[in-house]
C-alpha positions as CSV (number, residue, x, y, z in Angstrom):
1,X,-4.4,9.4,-43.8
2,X,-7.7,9.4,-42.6
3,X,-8.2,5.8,-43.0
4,X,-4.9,5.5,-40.2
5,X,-6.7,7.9,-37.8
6,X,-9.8,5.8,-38.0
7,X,-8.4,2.7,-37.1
8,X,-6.1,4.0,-34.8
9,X,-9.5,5.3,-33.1
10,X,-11.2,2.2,-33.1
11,X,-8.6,0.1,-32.2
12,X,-8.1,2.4,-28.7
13,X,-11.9,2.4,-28.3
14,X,-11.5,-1.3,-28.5
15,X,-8.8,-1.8,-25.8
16,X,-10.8,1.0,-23.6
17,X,-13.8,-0.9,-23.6
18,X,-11.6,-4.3,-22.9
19,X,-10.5,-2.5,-19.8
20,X,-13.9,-2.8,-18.3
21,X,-14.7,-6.3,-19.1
22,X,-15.8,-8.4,-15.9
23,X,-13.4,-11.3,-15.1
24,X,-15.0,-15.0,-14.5
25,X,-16.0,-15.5,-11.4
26,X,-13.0,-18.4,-10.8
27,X,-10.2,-16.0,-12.5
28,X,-11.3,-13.0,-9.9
29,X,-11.4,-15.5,-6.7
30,X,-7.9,-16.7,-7.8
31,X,-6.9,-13.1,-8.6
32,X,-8.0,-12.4,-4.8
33,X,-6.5,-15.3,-3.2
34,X,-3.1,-14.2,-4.9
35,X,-3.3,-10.6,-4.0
36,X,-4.3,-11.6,-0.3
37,X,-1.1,-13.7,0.1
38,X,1.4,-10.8,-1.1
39,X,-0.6,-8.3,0.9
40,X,0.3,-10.5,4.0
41,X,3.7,-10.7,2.8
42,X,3.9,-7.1,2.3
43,X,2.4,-6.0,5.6
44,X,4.7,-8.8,7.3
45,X,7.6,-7.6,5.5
46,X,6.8,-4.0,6.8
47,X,6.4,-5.4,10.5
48,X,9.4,-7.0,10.8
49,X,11.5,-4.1,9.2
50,X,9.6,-1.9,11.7
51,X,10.7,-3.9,15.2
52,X,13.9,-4.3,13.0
53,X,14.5,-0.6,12.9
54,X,12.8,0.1,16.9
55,X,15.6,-2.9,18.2
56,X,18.9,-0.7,16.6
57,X,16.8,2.3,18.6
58,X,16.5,0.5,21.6
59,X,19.4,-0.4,21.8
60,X,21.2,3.0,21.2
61,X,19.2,4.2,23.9
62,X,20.2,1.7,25.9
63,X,24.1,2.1,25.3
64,X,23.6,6.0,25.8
65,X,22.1,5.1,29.4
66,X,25.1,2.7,29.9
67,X,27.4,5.6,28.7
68,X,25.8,7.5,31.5
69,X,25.5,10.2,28.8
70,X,21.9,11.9,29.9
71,X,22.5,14.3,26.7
72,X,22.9,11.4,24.6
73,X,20.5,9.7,26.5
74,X,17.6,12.3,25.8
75,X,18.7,12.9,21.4
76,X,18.5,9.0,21.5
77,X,14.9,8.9,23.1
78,X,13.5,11.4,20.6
79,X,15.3,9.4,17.8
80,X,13.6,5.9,18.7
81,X,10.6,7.6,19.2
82,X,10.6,8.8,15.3
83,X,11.9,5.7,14.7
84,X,8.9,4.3,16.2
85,X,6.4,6.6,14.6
86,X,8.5,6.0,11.0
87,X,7.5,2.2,11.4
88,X,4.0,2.8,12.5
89,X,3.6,4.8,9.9
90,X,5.2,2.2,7.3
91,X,3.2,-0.8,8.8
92,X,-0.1,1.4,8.1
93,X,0.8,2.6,4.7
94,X,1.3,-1.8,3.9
95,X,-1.8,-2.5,5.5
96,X,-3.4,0.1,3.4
97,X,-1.5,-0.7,-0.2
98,X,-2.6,-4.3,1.0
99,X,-6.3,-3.7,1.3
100,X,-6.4,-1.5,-2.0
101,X,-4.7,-5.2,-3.9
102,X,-7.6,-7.0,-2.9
103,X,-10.3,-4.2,-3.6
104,X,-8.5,-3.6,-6.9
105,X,-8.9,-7.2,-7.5
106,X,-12.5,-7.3,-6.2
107,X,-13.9,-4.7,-8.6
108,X,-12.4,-7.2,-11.7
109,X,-16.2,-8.9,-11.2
110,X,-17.9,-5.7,-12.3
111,X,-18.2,-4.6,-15.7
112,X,-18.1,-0.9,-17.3
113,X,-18.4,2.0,-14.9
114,X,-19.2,-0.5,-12.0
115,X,-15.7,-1.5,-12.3
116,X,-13.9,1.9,-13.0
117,X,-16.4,3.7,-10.1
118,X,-15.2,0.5,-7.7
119,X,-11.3,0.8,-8.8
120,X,-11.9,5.0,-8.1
121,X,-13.1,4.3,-4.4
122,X,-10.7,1.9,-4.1
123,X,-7.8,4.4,-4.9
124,X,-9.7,7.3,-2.9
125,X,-9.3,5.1,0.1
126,X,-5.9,3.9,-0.6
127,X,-5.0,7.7,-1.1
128,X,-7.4,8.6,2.5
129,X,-5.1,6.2,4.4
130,X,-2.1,7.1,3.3
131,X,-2.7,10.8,4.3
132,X,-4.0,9.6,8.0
133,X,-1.0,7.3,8.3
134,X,1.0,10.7,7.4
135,X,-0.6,12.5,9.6
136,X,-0.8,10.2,12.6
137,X,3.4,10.5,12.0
C-alpha cells in the first residue's frame, strides 16, 4: 500500500516538475507565431461581430426615425448605444485573451518558477483587462 502511494507521489512530482521545463527556442517561436495568428483571428472575429451587431442597431434606429416614432426613436438610441458599449467591451476582452496567448506562450522559454511567475503575471493582466473592459461598459 505504501509502495502505491510512493509511486503515485513520484510519478506526480515527475509531471509537476515537467510542467516547468523550458521549450526550445524554435518550438516557443513557432508556438508564438501560431498563437499570434489565432489572436488576430479572434480579435477580427470579435470586430466584425461588433459592427455586425452596431449595423442591426443602426438600423432600428433608423426605421424608428422613419416611423416618426420619437418614443421608439429615444428606447432605440439607448439600445445601440449598449449595443455599442457590448462590442467595445467584447473587442477589448479579444484583444486582451489575445495578448495573454502570446505571453502564455512567451514564458514556455523560461524554466521553473521563471515560467510559473511569467504565466501568473500573464493571467493577473489578462484578469486586469478584463475587469477594465467591464468597467469601461
Amino acid at each position: 500500500m505504501q509502495l502505491k502511494t510512493l509511486c503515485a507521489l513520484v510519478a506526480s512530482t515527475f509531471a509537476l516538475s515537467a510542467c516547468n521545463k523550458s521549450e526550445a527556442p524554435a518550438e516557443v517561436q513557432h508556438d508564438v507565431a501560431t498563437a499570434q495568428a489565432e489572436a488576430q483571428r479572434d480579435v477580427a472575429d470579435a470586430r466584425a461581430d461588433a459592427t455586425e451587431d452596431n449595423a442591426d442597431a443602426n438600423k432600428d434606429v433608423a426605421d424608428a426615425v422613419a416611423d416618426n416614432d420619437s418614443e421608439d426613436v429615444t428606447d432605440q438610441a439607448r439600445d445601440a448605444n449598449e449595443t455599442a458599449a457590448k462590442g467595445d467591451s467584447k473587442v477589448r476582452i479579444a484583444q486582451a485573451e489575445a495578448a495573454h496567448k502570446v505571453a502564455t506562450e512567451k514564458c514556455e522559454a523560461l524554466n521553473g518558477n521563471s515560467q510559473k511567475d511569467c504565466k501568473d503575471r500573464a493571467d493577473a493582466e489578462l484578469d486586469q483587462a478584463k475587469q477594465t473592459a467591464k468597467a469601461l461598459r
